[in-house]
VEXKOLTOR-485433 format. One record per atom (N, C-alpha, C): residue in three letters; chain; x, y, z. Coordinates in steps of 0.001 Angstrom, whole numbers, plus 500000, padded with zeros to 6 digits. Example, Ala and Ser with C-alpha at 12.3 -4.5 7.8 and 13.67 -1.06 7.14 Angstrom:
<rs>
<residu=ala, chaine=A, xx=513190, yy=494310, zz=507800>
<residu=ala, chaine=A, xx=512300, yy=495500, zz=507800>
<residu=ala, chaine=A, xx=513200, yy=496700, zz=507800>
<residu=ser, chaine=A, xx=512850, yy=497750, zz=507080>
<residu=ser, chaine=A, xx=513670, yy=498940, zz=507140>
<residu=ser, chaine=A, xx=512900, yy=500030, zz=507870>
</rs>
This chain:
<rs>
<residu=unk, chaine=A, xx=843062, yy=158930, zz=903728>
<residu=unk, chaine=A, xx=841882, yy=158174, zz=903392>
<residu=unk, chaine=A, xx=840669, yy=158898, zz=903958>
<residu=unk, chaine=A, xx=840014, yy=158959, zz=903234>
<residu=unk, chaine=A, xx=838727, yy=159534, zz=903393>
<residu=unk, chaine=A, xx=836989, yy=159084, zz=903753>
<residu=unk, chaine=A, xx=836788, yy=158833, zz=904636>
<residu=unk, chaine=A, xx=834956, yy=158331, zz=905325>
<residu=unk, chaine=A, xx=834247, yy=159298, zz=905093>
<residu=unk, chaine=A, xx=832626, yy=158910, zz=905201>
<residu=unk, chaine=A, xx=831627, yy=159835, zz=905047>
<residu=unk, chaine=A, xx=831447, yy=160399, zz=906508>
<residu=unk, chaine=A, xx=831094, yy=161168, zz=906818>
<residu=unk, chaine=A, xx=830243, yy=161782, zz=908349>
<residu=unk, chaine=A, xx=831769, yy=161751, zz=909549>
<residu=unk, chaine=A, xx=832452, yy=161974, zz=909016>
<residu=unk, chaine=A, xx=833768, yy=161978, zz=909801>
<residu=unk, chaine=A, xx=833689, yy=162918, zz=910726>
<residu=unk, chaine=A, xx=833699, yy=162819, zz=912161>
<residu=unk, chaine=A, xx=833979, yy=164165, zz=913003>
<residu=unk, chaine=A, xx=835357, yy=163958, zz=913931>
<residu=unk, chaine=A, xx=836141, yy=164922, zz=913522>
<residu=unk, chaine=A, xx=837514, yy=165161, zz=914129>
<residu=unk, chaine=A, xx=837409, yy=165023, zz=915527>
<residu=unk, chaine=A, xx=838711, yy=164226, zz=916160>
<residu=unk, chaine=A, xx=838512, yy=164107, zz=918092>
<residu=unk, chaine=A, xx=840016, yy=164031, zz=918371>
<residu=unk, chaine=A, xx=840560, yy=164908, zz=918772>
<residu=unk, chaine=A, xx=841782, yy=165019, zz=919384>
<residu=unk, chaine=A, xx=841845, yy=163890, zz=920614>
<residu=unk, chaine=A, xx=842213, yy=162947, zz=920762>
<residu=unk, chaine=A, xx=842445, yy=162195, zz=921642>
<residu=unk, chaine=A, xx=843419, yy=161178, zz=921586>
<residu=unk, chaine=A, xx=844111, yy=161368, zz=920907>
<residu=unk, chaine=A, xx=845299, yy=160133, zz=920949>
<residu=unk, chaine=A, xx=846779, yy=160875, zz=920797>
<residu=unk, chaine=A, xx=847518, yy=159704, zz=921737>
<residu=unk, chaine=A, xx=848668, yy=160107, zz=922272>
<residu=unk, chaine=A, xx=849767, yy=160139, zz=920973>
<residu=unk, chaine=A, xx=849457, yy=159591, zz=919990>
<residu=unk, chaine=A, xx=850294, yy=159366, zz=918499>
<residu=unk, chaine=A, xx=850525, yy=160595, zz=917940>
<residu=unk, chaine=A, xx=851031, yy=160579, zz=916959>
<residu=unk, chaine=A, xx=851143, yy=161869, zz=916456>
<residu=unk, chaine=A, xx=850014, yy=162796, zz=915527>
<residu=unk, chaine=A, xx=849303, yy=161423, zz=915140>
<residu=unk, chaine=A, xx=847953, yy=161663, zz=914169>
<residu=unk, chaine=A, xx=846743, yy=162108, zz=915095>
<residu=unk, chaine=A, xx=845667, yy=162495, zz=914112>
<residu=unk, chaine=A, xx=844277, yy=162737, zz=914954>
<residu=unk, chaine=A, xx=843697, yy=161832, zz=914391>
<residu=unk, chaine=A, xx=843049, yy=161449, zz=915532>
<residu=unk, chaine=A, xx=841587, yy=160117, zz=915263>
<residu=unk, chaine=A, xx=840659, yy=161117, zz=914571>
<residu=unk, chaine=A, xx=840496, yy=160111, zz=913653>
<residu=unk, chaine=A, xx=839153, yy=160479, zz=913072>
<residu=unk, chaine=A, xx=837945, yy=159596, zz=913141>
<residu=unk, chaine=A, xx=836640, yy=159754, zz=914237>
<residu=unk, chaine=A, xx=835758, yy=158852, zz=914302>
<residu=unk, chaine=A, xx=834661, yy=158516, zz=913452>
<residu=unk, chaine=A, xx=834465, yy=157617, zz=913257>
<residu=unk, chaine=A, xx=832703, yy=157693, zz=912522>
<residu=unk, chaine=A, xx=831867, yy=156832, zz=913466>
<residu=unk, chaine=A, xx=831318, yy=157293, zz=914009>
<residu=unk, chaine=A, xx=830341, yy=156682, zz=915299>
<residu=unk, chaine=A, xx=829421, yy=156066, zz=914769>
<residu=unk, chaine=A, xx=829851, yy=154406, zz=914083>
<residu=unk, chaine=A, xx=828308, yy=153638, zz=913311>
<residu=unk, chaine=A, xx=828113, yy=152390, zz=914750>
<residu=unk, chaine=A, xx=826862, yy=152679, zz=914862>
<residu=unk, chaine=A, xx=826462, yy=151361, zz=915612>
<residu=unk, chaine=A, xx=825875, yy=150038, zz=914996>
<residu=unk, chaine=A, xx=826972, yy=149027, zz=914668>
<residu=unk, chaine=A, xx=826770, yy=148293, zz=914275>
<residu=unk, chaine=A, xx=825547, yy=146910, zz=914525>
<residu=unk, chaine=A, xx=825232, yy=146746, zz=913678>
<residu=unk, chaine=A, xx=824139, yy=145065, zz=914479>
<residu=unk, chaine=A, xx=824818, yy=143798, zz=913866>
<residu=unk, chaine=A, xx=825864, yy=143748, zz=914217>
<residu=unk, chaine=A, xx=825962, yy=141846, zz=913411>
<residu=unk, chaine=A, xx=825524, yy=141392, zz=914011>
<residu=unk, chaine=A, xx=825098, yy=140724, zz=912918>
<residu=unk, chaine=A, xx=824343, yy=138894, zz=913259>
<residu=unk, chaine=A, xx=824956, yy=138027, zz=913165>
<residu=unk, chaine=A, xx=825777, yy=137150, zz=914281>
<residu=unk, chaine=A, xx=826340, yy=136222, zz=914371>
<residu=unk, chaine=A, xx=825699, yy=135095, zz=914916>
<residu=unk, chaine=A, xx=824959, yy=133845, zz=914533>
<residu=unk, chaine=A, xx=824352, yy=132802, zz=914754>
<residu=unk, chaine=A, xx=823305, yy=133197, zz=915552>
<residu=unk, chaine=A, xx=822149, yy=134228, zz=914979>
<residu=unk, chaine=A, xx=821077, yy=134615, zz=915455>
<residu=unk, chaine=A, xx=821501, yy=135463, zz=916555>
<residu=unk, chaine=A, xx=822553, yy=136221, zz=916642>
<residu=unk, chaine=A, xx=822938, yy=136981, zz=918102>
<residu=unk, chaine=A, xx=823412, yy=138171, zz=917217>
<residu=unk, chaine=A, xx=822740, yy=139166, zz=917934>
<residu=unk, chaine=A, xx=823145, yy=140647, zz=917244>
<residu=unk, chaine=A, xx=823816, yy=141251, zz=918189>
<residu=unk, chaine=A, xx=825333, yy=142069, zz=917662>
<residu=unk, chaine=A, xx=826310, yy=141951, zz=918991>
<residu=unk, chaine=A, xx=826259, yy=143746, zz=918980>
<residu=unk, chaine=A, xx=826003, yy=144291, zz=919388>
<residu=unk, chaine=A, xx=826222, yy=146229, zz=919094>
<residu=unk, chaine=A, xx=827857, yy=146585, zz=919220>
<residu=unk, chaine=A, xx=828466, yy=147059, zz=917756>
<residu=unk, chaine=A, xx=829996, yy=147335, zz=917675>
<residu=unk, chaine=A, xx=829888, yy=148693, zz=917510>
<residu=unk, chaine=A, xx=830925, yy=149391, zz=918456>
<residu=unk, chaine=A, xx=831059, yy=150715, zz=917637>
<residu=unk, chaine=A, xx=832418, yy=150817, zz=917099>
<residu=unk, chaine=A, xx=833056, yy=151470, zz=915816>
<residu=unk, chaine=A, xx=833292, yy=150951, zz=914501>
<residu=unk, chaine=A, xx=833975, yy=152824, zz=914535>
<residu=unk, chaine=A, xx=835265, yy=152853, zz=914781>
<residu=unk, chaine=A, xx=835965, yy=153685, zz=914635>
<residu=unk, chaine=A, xx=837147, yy=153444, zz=913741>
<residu=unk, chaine=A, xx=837294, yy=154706, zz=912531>
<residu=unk, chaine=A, xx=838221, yy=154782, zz=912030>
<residu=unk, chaine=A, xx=838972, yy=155666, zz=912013>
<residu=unk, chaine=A, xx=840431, yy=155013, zz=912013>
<residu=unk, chaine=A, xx=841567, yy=156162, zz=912640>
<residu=unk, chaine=A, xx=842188, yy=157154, zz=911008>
<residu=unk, chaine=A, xx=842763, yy=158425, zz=911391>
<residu=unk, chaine=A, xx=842970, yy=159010, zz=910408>
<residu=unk, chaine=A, xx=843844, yy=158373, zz=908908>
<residu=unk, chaine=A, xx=845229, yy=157241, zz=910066>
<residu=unk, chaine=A, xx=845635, yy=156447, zz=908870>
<residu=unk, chaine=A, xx=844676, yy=155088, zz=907970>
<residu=unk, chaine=A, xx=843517, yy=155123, zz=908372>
<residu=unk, chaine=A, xx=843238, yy=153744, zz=907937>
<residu=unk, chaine=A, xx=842414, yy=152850, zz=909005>
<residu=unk, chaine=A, xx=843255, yy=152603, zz=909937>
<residu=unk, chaine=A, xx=843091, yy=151565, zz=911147>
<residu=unk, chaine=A, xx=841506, yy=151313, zz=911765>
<residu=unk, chaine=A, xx=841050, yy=150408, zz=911845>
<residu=unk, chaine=A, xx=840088, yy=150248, zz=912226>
<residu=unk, chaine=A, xx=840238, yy=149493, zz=913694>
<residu=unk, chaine=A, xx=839392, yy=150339, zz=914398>
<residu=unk, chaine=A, xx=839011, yy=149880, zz=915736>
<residu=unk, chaine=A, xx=837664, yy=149659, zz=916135>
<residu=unk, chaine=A, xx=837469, yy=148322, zz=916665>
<residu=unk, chaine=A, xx=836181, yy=148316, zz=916254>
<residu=unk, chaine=A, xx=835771, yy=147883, zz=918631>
<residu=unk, chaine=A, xx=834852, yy=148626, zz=918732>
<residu=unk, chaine=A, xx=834449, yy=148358, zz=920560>
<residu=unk, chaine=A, xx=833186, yy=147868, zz=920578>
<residu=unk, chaine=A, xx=832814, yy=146278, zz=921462>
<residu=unk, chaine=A, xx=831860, yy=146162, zz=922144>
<residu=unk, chaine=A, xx=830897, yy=146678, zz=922790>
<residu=unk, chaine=A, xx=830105, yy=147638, zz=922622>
<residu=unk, chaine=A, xx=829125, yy=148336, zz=923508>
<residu=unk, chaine=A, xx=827877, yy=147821, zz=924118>
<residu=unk, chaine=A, xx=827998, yy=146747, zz=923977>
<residu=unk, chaine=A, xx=826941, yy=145529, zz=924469>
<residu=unk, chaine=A, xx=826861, yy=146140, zz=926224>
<residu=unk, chaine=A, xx=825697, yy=146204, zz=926078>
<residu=unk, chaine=A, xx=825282, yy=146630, zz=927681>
<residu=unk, chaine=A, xx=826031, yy=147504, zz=928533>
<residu=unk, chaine=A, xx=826738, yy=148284, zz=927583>
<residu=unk, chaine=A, xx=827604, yy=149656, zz=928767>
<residu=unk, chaine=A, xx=826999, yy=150450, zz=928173>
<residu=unk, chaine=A, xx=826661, yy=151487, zz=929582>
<residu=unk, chaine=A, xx=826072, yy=153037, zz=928957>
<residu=unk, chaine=A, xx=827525, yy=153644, zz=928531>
<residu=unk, chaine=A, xx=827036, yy=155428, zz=928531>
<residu=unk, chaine=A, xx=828000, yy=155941, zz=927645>
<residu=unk, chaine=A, xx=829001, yy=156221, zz=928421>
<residu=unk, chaine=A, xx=829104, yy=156706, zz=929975>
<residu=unk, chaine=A, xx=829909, yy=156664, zz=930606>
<residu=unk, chaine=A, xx=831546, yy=155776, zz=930200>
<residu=unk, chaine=A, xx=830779, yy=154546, zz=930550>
<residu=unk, chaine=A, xx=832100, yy=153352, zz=930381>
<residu=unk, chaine=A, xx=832244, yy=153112, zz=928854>
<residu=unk, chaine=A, xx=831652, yy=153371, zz=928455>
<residu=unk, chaine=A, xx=832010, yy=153531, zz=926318>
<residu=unk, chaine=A, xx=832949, yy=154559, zz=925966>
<residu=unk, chaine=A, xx=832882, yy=155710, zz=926729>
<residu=unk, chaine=A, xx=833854, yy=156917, zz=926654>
<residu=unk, chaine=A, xx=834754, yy=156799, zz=927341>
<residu=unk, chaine=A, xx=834784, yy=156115, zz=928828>
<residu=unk, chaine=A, xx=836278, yy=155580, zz=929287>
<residu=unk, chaine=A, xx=837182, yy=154918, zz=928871>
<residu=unk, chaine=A, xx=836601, yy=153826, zz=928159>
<residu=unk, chaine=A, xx=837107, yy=152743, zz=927456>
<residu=unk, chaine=A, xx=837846, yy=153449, zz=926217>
<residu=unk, chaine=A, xx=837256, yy=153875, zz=925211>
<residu=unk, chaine=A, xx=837893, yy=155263, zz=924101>
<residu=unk, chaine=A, xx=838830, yy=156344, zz=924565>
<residu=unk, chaine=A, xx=839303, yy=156356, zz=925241>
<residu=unk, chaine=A, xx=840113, yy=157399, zz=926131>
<residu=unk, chaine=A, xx=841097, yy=156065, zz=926694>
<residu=unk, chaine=A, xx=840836, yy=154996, zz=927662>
<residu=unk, chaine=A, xx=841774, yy=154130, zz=927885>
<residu=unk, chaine=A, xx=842452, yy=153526, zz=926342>
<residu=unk, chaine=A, xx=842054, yy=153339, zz=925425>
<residu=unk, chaine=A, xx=842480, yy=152765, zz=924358>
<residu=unk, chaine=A, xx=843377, yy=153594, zz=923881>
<residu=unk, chaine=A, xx=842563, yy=154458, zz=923370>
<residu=unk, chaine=A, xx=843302, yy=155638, zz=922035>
<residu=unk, chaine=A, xx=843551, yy=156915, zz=923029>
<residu=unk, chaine=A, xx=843467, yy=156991, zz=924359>
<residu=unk, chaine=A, xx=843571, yy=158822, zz=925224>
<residu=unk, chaine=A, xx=845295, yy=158555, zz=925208>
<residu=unk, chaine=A, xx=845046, yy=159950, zz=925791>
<residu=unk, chaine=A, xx=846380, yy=160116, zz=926421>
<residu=unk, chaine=A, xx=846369, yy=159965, zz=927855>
<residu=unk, chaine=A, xx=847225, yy=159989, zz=928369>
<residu=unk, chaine=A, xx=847366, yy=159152, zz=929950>
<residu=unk, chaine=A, xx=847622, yy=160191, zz=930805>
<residu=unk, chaine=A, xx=847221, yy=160157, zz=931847>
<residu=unk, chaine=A, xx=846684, yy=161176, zz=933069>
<residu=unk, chaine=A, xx=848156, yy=162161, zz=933379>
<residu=unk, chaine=A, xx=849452, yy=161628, zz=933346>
<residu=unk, chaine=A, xx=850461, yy=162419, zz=933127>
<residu=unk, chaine=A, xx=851211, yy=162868, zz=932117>
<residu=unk, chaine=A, xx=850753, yy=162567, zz=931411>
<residu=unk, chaine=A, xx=851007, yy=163513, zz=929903>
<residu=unk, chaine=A, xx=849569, yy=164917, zz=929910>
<residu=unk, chaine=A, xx=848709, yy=164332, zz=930413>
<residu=unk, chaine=A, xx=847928, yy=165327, zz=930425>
<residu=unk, chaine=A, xx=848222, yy=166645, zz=931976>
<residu=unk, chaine=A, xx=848715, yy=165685, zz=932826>
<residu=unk, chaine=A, xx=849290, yy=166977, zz=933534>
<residu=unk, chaine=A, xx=850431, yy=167523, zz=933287>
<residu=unk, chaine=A, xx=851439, yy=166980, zz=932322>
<residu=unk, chaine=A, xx=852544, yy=167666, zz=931877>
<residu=unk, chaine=A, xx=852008, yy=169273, zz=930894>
<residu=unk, chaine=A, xx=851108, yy=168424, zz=929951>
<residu=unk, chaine=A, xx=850661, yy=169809, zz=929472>
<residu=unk, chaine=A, xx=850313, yy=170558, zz=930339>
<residu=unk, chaine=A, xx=849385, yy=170469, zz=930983>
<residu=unk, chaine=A, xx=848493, yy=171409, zz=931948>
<residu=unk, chaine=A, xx=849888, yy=172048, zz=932521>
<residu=unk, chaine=A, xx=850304, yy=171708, zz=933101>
<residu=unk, chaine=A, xx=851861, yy=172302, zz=934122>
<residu=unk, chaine=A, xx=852670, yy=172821, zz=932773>
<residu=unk, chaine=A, xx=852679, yy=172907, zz=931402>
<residu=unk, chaine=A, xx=853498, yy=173733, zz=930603>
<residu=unk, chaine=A, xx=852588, yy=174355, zz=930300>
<residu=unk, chaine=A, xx=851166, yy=174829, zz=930072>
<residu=unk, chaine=A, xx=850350, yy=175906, zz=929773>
<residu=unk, chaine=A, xx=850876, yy=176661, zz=930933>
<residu=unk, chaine=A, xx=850413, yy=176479, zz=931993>
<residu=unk, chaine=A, xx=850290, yy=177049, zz=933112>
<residu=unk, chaine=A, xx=852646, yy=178264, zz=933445>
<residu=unk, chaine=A, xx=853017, yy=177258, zz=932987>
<residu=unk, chaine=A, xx=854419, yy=177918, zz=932893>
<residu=unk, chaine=A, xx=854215, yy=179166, zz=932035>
<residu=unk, chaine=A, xx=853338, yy=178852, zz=930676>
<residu=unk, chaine=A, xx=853495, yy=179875, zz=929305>
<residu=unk, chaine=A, xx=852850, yy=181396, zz=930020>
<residu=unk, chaine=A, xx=851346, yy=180895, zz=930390>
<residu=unk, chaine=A, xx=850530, yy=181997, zz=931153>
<residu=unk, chaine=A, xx=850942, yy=182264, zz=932218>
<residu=unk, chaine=A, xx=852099, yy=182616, zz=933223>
<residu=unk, chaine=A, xx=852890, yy=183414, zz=933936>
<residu=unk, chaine=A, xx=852807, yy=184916, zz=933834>
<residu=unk, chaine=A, xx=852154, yy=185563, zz=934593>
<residu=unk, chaine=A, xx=851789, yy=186783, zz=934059>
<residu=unk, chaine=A, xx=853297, yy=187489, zz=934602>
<residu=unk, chaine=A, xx=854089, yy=186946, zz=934998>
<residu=unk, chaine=A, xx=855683, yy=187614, zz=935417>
<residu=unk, chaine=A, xx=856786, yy=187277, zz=934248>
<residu=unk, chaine=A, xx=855958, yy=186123, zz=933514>
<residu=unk, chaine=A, xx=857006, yy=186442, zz=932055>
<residu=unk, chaine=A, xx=855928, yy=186764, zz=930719>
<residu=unk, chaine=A, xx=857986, yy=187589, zz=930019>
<residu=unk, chaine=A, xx=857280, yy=188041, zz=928751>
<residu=unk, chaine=A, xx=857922, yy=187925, zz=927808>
<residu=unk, chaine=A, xx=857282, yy=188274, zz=926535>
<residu=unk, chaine=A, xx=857798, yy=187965, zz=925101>
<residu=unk, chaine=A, xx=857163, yy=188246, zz=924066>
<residu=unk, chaine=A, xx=856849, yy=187715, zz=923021>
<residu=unk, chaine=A, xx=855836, yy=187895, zz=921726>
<residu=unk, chaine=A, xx=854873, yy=187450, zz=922361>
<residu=unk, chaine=A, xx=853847, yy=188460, zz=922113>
<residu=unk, chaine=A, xx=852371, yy=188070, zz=922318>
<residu=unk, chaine=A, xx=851861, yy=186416, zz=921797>
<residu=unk, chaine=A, xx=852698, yy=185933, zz=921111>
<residu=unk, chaine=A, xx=852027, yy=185352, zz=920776>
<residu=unk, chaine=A, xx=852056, yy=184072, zz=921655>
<residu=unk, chaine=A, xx=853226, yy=184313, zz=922758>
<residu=unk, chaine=A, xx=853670, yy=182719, zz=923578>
<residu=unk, chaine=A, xx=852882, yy=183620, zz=925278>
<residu=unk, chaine=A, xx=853300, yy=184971, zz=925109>
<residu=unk, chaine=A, xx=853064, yy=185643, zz=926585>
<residu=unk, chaine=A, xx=852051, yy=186702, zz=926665>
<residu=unk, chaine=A, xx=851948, yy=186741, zz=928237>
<residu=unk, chaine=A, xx=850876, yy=188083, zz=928054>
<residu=unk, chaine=A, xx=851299, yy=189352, zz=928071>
<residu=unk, chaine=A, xx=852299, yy=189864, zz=928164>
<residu=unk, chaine=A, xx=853097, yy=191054, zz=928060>
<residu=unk, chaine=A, xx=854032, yy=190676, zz=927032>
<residu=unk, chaine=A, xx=854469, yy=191823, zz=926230>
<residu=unk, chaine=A, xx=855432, yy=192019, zz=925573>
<residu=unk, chaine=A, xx=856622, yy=192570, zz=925887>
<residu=unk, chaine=A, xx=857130, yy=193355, zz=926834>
<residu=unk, chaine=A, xx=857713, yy=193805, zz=927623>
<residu=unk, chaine=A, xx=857512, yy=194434, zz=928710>
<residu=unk, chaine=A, xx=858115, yy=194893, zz=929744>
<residu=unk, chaine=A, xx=858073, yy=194905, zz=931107>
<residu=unk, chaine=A, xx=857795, yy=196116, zz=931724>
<residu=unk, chaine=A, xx=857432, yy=197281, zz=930577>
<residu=unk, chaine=A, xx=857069, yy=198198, zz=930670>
<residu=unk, chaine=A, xx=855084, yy=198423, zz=930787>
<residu=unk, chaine=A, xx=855085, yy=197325, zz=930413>
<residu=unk, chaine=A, xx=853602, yy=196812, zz=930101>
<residu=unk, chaine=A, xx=852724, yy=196582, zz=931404>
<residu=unk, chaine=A, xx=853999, yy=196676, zz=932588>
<residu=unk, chaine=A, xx=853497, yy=196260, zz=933702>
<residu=unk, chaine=A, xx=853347, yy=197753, zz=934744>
<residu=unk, chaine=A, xx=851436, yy=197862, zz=935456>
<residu=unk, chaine=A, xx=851725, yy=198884, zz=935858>
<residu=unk, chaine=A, xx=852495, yy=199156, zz=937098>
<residu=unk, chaine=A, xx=853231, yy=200698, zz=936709>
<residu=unk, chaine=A, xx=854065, yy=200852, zz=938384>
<residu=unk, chaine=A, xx=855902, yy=201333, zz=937459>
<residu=unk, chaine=A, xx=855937, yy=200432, zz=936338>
<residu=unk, chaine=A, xx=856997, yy=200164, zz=935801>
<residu=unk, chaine=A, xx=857293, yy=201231, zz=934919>
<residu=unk, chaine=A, xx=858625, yy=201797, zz=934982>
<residu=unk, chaine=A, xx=858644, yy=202734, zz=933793>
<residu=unk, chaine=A, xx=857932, yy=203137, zz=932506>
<residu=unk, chaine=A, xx=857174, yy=203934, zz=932008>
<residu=unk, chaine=A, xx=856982, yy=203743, zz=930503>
<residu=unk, chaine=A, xx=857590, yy=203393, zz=929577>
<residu=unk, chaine=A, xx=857273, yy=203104, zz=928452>
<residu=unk, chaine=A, xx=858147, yy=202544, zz=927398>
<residu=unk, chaine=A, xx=858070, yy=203882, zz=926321>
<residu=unk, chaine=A, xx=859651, yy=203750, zz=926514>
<residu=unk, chaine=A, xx=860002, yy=205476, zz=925733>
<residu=unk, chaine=A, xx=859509, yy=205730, zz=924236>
<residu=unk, chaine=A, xx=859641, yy=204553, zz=923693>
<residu=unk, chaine=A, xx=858538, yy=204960, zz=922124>
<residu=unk, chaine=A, xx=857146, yy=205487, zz=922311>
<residu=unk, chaine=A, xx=856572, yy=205228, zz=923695>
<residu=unk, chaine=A, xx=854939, yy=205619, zz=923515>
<residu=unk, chaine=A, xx=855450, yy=206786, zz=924427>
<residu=unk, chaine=A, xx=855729, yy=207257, zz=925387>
<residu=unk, chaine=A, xx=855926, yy=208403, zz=926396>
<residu=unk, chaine=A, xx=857312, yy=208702, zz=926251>
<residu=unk, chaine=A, xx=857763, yy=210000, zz=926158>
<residu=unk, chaine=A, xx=859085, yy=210257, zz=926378>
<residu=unk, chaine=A, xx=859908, yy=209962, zz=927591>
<residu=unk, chaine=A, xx=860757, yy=210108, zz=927545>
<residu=unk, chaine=A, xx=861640, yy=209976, zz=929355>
<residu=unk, chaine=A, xx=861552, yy=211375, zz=929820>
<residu=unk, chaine=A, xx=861435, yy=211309, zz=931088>
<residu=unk, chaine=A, xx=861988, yy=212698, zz=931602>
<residu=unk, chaine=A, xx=863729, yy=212935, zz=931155>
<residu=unk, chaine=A, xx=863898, yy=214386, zz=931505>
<residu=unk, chaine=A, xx=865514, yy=214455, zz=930695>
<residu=unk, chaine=A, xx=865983, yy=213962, zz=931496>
<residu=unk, chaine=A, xx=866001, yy=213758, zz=932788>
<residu=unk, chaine=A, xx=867130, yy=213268, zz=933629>
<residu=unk, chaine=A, xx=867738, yy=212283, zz=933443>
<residu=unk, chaine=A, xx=866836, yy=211498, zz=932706>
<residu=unk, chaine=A, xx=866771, yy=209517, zz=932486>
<residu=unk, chaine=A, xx=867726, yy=209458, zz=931116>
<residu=unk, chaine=A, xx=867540, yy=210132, zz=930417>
<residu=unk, chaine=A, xx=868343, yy=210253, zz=929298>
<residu=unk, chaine=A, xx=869733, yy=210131, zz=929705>
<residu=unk, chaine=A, xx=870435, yy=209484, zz=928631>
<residu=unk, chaine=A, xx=871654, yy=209393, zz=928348>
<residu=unk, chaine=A, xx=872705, yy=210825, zz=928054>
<residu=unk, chaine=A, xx=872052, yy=210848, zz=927474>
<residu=unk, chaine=A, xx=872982, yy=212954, zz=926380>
<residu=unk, chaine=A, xx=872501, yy=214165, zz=927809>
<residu=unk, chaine=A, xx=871269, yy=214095, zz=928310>
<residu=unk, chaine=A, xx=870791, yy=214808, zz=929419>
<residu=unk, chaine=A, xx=871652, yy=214251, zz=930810>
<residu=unk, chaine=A, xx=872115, yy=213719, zz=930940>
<residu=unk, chaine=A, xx=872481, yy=212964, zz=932440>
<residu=unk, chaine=A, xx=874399, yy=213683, zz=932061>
<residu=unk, chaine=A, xx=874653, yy=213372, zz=930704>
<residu=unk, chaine=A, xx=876183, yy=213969, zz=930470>
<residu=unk, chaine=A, xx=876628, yy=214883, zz=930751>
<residu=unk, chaine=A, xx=875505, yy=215870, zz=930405>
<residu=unk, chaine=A, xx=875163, yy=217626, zz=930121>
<residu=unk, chaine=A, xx=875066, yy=217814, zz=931913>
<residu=unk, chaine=A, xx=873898, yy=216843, zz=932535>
<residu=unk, chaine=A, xx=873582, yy=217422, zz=933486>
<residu=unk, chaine=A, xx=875261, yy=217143, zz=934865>
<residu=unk, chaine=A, xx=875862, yy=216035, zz=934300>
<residu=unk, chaine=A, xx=877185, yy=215677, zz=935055>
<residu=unk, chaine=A, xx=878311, yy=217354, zz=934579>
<residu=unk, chaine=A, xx=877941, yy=216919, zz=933780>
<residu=unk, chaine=A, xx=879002, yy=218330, zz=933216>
<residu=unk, chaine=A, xx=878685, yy=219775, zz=933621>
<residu=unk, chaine=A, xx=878270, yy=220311, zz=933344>
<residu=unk, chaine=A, xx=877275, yy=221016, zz=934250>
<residu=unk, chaine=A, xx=877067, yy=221346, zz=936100>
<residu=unk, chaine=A, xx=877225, yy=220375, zz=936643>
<residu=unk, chaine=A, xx=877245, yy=220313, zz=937976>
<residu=unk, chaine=A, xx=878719, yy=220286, zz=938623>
<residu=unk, chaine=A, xx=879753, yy=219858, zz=937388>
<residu=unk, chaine=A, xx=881123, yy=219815, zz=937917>
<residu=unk, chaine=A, xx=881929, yy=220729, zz=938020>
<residu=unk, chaine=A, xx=881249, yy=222136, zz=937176>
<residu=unk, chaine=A, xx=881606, yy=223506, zz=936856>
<residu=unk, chaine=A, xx=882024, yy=224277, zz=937963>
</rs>
């Protein structure tokens, strides 16, 4: 479903993204104009908040207590980023910061970009066993 002036807000623990439209409402209910703010969620759902005399502070707490995610789900992520960016592990660039362990300085080169010395070699180390047993 689709609103006008929609701006995307990652904040809910569901599987969907909120989608807000920030209208400040004026009903008039028996000469009393009440200020609503008037959020709609990506499926449909309407949530509608009191903003009657709270600044924005407690208007944005309140939107985060409702629809956030909760202080340990948010440190679970934080503590699995923090596992991924381990600069002691590696993998595809695309999860790690090294790709292999050659990447690290101090550590052997990686024989596709620099050759080995012969010694390191496999066929050279045979030759050089054979050779020495003479």
């Amino acid at each position: 479903m689709m609103f006008k002036n929609m701006t995307p807000f990652t904040l809910s623990p569901k599987s969907f993204v909120c989608l807000f439209i920030f209208n400040i409402v004026f009903t008039r209910c028996d000469r009393l104009y009440l200020l609503i703010l008037t959020l709609y969620l990506d499926d449909g759902e309407q949530v509608l908040v009191d903003v009657e005399g709270k600044d924005h502070k407690e208007i944005t707490n309140h939107v985060k207590m409702v629809l956030g995610k909760s202080d340990k789900v948010l440190e679970a992520e934080a503590l699995a980023k923090m596992e991924l960016s381990n600069p002691a592990n590696f993998g595809p660039k695309k999860y790690f910061l090294r790709e292999c362990i050659s990447e690290v300085e101090g550590q052997v080169p990686h024989p596709g970009f620099v050759p080995l010395p012969k010694e390191m070699t496999g066929k050279n180390r045979a030759k050089l066993a054979a050779g020495s047993g003479e």
